[in-house]
Backbone bond lengths (Angstrom), bond angles and torsions (degrees), N, CA, C in turn:
res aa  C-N    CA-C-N  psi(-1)  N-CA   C-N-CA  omega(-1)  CA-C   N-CA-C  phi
1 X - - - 1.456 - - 1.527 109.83 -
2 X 1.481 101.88 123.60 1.821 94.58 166.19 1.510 120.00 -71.07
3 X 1.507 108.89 179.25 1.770 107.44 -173.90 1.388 103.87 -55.60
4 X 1.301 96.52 -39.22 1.612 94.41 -172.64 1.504 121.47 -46.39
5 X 1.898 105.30 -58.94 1.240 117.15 168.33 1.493 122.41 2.68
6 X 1.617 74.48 -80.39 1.843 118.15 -155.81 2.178 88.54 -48.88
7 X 1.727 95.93 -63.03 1.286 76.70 -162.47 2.017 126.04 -63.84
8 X 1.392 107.69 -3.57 1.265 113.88 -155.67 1.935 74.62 -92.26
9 X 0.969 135.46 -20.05 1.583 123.91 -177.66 1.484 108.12 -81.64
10 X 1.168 105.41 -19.59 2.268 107.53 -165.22 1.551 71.13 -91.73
11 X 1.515 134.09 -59.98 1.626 104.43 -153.51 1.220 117.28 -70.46
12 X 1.791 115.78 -28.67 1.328 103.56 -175.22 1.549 109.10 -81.87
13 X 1.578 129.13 -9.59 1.160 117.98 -152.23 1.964 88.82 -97.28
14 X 1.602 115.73 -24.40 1.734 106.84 160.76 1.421 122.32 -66.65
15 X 1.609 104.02 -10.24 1.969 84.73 178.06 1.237 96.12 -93.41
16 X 1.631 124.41 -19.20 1.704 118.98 -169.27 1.394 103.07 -74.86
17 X 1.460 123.03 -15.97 1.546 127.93 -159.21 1.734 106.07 -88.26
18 X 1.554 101.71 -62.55 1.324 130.77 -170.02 1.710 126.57 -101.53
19 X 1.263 108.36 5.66 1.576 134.44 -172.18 1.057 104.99 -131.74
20 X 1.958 102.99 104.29 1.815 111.57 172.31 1.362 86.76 -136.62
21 X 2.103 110.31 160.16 0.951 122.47 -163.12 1.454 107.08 -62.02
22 X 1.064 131.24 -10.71 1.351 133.44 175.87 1.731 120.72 -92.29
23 X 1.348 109.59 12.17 1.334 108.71 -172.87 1.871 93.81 -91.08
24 X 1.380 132.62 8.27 1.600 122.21 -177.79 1.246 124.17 20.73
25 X 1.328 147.55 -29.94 1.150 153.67 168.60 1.396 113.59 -137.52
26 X 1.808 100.01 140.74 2.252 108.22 178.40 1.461 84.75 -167.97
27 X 1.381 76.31 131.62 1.363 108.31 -177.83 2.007 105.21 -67.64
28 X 1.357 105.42 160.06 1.724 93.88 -167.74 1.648 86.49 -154.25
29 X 1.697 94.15 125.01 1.443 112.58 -164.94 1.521 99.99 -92.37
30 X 1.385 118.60 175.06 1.699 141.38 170.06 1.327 115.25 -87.68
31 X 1.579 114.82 128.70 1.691 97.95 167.22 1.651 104.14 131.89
32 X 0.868 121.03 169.58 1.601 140.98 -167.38 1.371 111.88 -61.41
33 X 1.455 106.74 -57.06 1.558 116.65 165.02 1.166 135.19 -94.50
34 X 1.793 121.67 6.54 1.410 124.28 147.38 1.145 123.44 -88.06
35 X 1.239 115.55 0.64 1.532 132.99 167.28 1.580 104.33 -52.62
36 X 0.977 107.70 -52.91 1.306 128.18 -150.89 2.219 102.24 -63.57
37 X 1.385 81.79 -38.01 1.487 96.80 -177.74 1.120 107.05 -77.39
38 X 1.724 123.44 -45.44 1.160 107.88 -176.35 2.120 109.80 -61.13
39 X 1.051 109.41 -52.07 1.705 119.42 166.36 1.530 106.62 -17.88
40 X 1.507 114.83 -45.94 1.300 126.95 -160.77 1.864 104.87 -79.36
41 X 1.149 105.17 -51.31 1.322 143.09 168.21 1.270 106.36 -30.68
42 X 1.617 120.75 -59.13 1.505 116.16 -157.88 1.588 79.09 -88.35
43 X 1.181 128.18 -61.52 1.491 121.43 -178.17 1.497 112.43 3.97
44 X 1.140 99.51 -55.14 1.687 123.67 -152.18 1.698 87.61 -73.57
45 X 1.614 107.12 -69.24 1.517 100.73 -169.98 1.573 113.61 -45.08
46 X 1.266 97.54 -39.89 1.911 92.39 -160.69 1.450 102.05 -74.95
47 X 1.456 120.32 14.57 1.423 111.69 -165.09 2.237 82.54 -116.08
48 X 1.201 111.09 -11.83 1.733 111.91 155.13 1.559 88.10 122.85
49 X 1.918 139.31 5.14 1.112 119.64 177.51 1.385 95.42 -58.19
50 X 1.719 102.68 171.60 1.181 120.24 -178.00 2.186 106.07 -123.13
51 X 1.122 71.80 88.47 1.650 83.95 -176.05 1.732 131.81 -130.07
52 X 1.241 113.75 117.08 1.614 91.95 -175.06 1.337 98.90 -117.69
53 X 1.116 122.76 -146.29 1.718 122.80 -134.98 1.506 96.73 -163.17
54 X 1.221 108.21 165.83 1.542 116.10 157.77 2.050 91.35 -150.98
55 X 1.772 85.82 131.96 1.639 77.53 -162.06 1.904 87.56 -116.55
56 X 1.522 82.19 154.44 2.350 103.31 -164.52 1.552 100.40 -58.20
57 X 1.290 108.60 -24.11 1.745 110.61 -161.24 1.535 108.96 -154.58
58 X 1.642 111.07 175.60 1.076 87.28 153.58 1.219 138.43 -163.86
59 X 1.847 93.81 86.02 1.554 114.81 144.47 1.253 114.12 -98.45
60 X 1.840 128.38 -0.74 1.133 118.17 141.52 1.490 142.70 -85.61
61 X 1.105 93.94 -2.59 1.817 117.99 158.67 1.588 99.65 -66.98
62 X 1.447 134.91 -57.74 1.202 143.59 -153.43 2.021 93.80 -79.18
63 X 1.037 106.00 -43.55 1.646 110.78 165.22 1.199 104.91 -38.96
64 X 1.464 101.35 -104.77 1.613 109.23 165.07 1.329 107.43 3.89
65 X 1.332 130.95 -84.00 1.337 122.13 -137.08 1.784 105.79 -81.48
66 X 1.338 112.34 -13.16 1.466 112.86 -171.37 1.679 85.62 -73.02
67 X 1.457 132.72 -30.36 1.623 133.17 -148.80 1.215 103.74 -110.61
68 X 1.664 115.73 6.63 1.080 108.20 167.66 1.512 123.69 74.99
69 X 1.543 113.33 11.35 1.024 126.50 178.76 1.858 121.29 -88.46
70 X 1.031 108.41 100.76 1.830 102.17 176.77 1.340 125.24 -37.66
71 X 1.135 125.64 121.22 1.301 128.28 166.49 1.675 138.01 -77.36
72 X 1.067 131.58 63.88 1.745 122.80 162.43 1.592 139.80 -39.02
73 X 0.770 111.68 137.47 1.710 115.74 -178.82 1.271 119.68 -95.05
74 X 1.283 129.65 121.26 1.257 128.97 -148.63 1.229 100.37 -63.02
75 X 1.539 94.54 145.34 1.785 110.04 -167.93 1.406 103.62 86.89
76 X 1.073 124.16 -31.33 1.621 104.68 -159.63 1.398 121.94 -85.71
77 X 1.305 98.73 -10.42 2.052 107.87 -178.81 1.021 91.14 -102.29
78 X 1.550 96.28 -157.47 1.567 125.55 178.85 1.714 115.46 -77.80
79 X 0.984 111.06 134.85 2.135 114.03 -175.04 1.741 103.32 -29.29
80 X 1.130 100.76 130.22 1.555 113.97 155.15 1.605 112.52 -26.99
81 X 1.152 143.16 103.78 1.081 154.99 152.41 1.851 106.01 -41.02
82 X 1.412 98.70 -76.24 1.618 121.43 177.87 1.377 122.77 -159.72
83 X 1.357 128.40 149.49 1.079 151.72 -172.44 1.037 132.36 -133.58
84 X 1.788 104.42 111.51 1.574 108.78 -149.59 1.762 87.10 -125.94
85 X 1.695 94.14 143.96 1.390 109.65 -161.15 1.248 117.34 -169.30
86 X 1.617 139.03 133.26 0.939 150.12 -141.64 1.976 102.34 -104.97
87 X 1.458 102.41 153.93 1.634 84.75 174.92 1.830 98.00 -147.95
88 X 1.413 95.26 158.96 1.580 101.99 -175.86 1.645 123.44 -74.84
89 X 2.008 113.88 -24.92 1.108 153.44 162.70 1.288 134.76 -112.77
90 X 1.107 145.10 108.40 1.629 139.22 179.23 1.916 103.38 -126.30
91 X 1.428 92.25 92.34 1.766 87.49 165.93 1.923 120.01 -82.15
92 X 1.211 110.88 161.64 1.810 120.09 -172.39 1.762 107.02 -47.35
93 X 1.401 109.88 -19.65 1.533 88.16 169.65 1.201 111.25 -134.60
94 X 1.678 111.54 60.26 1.407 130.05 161.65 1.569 108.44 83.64
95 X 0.862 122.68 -19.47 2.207 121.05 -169.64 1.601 85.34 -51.46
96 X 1.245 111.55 160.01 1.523 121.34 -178.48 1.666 77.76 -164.80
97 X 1.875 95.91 148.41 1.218 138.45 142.26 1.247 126.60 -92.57
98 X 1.300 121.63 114.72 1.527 132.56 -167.49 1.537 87.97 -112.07
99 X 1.882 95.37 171.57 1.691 110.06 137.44 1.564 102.71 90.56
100 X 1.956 110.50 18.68 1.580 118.12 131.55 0.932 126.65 -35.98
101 X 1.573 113.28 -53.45 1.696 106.94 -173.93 1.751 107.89 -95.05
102 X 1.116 126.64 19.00 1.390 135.60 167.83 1.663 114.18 71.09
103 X 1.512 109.52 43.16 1.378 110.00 179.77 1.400 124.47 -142.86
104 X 1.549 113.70 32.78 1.460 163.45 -171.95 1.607 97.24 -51.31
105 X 1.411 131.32 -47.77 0.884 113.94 -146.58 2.196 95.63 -102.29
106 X 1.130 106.33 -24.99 1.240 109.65 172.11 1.464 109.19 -96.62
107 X 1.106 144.66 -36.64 1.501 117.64 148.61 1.583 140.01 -25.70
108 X 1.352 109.47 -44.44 1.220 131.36 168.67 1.452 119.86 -62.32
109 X 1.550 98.20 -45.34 1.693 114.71 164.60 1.788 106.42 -28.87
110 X 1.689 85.93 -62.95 1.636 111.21 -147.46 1.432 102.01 -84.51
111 X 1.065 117.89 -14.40 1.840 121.03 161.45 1.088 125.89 -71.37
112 X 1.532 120.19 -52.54 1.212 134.06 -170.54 1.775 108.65 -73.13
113 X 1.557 111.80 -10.75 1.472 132.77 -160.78 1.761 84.17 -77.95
114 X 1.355 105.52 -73.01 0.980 138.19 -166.77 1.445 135.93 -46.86
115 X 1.386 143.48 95.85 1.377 162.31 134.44 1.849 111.35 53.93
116 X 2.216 86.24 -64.78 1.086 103.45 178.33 1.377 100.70 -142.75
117 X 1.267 118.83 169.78 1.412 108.35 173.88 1.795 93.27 -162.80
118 X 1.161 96.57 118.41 1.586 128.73 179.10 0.990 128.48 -109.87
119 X 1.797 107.08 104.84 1.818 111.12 -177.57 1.465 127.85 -85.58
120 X 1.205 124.93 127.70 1.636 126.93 -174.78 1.511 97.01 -102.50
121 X 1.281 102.19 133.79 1.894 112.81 169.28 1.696 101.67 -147.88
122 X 1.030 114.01 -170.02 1.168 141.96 172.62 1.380 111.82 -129.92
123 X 2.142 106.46 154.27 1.811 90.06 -163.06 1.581 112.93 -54.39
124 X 1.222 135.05 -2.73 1.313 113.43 -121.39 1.827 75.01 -93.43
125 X 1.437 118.96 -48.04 1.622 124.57 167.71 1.709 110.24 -40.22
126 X 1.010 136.88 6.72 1.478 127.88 -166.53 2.033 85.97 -100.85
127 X 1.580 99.20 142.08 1.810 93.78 179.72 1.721 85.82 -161.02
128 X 1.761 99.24 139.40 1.333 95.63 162.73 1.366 161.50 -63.45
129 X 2.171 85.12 -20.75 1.469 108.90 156.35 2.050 100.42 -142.73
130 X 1.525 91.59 159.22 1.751 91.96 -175.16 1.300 99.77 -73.11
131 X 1.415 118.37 154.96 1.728 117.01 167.42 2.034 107.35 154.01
132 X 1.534 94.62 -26.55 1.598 105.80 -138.01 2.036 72.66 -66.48
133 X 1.799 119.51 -30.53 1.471 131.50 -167.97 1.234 103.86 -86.48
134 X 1.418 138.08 92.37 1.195 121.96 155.10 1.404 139.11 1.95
135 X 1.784 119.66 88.96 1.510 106.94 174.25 1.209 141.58 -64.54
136 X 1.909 123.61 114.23 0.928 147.32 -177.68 1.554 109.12 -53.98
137 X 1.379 121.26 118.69 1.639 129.89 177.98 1.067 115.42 -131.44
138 X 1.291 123.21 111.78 1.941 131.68 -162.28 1.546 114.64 -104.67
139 X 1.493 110.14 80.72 1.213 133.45 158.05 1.633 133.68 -24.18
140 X 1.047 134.00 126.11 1.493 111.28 147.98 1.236 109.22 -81.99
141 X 1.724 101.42 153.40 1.648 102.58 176.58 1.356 129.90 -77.36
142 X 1.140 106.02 -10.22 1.660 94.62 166.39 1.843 120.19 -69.69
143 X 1.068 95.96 -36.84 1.914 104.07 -176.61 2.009 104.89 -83.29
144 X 1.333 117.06 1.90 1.530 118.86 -163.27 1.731 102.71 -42.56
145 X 1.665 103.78 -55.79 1.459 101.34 -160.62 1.431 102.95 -93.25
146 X 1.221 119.34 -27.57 1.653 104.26 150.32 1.527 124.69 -36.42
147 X 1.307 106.61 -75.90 1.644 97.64 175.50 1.348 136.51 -80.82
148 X 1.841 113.38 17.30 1.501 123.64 151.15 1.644 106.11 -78.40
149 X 1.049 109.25 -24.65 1.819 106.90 -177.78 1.372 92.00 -76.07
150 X 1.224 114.75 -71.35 1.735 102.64 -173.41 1.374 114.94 -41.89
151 X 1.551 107.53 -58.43 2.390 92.65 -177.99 1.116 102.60 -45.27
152 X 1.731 123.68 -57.61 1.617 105.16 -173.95 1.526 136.17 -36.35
153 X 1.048 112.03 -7.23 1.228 119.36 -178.15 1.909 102.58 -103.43
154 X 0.933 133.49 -11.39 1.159 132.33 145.52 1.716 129.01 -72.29
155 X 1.429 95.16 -54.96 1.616 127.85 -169.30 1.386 117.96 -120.46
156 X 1.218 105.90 107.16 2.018 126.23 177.53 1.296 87.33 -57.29
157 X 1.017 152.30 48.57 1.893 133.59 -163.74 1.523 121.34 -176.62
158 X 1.266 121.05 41.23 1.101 107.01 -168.03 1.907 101.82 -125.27
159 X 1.604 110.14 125.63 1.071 113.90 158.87 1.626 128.84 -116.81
160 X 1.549 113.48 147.59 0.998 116.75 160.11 1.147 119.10 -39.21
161 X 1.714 149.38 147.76 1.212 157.53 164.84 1.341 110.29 -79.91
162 X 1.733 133.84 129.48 1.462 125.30 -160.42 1.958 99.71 -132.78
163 X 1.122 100.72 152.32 1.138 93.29 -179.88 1.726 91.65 -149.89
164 X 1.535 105.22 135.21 1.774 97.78 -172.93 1.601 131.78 37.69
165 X 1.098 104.91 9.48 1.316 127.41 179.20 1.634 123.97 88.57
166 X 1.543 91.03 31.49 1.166 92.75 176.34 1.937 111.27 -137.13
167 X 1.161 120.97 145.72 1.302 100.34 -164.48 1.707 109.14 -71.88
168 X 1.393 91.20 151.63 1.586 104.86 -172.35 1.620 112.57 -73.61
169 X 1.333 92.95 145.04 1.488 97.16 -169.50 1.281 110.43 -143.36
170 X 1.809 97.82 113.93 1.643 113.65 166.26 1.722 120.92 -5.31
171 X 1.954 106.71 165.74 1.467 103.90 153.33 1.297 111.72 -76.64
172 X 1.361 119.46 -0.84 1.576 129.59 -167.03 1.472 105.54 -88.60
173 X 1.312 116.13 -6.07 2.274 116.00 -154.69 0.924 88.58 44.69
174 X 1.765 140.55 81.92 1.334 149.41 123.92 1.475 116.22 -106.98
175 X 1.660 110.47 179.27 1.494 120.64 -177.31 1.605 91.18 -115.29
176 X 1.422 89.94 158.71 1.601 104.95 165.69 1.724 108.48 -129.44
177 X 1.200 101.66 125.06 1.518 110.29 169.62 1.753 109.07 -101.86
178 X 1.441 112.30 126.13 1.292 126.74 167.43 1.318 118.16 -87.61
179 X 1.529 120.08 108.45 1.629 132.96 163.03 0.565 106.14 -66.86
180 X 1.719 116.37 146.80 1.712 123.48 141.30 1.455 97.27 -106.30
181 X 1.354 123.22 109.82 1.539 106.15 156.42 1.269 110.32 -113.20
182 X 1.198 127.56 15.81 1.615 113.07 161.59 1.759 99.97 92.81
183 X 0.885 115.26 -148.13 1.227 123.73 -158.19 2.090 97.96 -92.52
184 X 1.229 91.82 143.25 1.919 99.66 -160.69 1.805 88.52 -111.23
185 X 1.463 119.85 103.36 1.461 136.21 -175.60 2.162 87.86 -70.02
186 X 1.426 91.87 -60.66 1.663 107.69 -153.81 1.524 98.60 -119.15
187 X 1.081 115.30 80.87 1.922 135.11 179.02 1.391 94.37 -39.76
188 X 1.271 106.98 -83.79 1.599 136.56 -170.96 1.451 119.93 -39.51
189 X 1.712 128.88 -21.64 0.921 151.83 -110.77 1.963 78.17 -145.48
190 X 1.283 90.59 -79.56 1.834 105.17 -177.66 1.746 108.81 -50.84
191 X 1.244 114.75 -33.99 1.371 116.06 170.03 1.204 121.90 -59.70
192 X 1.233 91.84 -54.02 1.866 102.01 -168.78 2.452 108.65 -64.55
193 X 1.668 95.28 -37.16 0.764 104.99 164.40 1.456 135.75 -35.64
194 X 1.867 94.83 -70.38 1.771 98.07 177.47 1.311 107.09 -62.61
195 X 1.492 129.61 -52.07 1.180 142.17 -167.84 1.749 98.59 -22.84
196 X 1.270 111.15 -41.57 1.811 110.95 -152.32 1.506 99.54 -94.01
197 X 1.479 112.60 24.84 1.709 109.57 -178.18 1.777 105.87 -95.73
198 X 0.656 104.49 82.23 1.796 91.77 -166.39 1.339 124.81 -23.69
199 X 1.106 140.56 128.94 1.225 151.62 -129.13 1.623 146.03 51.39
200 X 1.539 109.21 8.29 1.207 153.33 -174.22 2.122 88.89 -76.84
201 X 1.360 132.93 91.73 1.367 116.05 -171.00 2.101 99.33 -105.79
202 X 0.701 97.86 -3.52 1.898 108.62 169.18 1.664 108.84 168.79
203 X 1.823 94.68 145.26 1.176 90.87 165.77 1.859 109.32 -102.52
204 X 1.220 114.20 -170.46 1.423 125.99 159.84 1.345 116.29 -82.00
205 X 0.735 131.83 3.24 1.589 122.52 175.34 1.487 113.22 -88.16
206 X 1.239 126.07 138.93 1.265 122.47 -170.61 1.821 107.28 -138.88
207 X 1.534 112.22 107.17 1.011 105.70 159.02 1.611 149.18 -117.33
208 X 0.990 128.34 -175.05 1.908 123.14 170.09 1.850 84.33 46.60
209 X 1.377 172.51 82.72 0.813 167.37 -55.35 1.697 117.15 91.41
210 X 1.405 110.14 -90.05 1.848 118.67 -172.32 1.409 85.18 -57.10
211 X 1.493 97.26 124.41 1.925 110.89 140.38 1.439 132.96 -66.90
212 X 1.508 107.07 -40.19 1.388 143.64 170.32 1.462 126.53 -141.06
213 X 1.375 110.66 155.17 1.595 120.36 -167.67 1.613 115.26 -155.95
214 X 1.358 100.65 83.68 1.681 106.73 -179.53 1.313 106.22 -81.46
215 X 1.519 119.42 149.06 1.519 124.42 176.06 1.216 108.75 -134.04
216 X 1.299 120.87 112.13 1.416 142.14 176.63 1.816 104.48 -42.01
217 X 1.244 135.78 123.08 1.669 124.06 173.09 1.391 95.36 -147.80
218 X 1.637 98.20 178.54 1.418 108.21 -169.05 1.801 115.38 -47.80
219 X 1.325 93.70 -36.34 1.609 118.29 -162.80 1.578 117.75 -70.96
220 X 1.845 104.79 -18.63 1.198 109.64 -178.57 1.515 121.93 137.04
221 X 1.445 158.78 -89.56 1.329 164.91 102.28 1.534 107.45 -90.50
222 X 0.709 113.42 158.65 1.657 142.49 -173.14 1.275 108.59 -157.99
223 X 1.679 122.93 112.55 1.527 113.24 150.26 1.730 120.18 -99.08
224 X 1.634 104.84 126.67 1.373 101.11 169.37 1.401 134.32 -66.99
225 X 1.308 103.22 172.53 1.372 100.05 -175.01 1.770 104.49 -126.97
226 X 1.404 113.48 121.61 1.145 127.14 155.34 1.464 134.35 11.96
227 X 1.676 149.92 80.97 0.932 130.06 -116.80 1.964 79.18 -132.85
């Protein structure tokens, strides 16, 4: 199986797992391998389930709508059923690094909303500790170089996020600053940390969160188990 494969089997094999016509609302993540779910997703609608969504961003709003999938605004439907979502990091007792594709802070929204919330990756995201992925931190822009001076003082490593040469900016009109801090001892610890820098509006780190975490591999799906 190519990467691709792998990931198009973890997303479709979480909506086949955790997606019944009675689930009315699932949350629908950003990214390469929540793609895959949403793909899986419209399947379902055009086949007459009755299911809508609340989508992290929106080029998964723009998904959605090519698949014919309804869109809700969080809070506004029926409770999160489940929430299936892709991640850049997954360590053995679930911590994940999100917020590659820059939509960290409403994913998290839509997880924490949510019933269940089920991560699809491929091995290549599996790590023994988070760090090896640059942590994603979603700024407002007025405080940006304020709170790059402050990480620096944690982290030799911090860049602005650029896009066409201009820095990239959230569905929120926010910044994202990319860490390197190397290897993450105390996830939970580093979160709570930046969080208290004022202007700090989410980090990527995500913990006590995943219910489940299938990983697409050569061999087929695999869900882990909790370490």
């Amino acid at each position: 199986m190519t990467n691709d494969d792998q990931k198009r089997a973890a997303g479709h094999a979480a909506v086949d797992r955790f997606v019944s016509k009675s689930s009315g609302c699932v949350g629908l993540g950003t990214g390469s391998t929540a793609y895959w779910a949403i793909d899986r997703i419209g399947m379902r609608v055009s086949e007459g389930w009755d299911i809508v969504a609340v989508a992290t961003s929106r080029e998964t709003e723009r998904l959605c709508g090519e698949r014919g999938i309804r869109i809700v605004g969080l809070g506004e439907g029926p409770p999160i059923e489940v929430a299936i979502d892709g991640a850049d990091e997954v360590a053995p007792d679930f911590a994940l690094t999100k917020g590659g594709g820059g939509a960290l802070f409403r994913e998290k929204a839509v997880a924490l909303a949510a019933k269940i919330f089920v991560v699809v990756v491929d091995e290549s995201k599996l790590v023994p500790r988070l760090g090896r992925f640059p942590l994603p931190v979603e700024v407002v822009p007025f405080t940006t170089r304020f709170v790059e001076a402050e990480i620096r003082a944690m982290c030799p490593s911090v860049k602005l996020r650029m896009r066409d040469d201009r820095p990239f900016v959230t569905d929120n009109g926010n910044h994202i600053l990319d860490c390197s801090f190397g290897e993450i001892a105390m996830p939970a610890e580093l979160d709570e940390g930046l969080r208290r820098i004022h202007g700090v509006v989410a980090t990527g780190i995500f913990t006590d969160l995943a219910s489940h975490v299938l990983v697409g591999s050569v061999s087929g799906v695999k869900e882990l188990s909790r370490v």
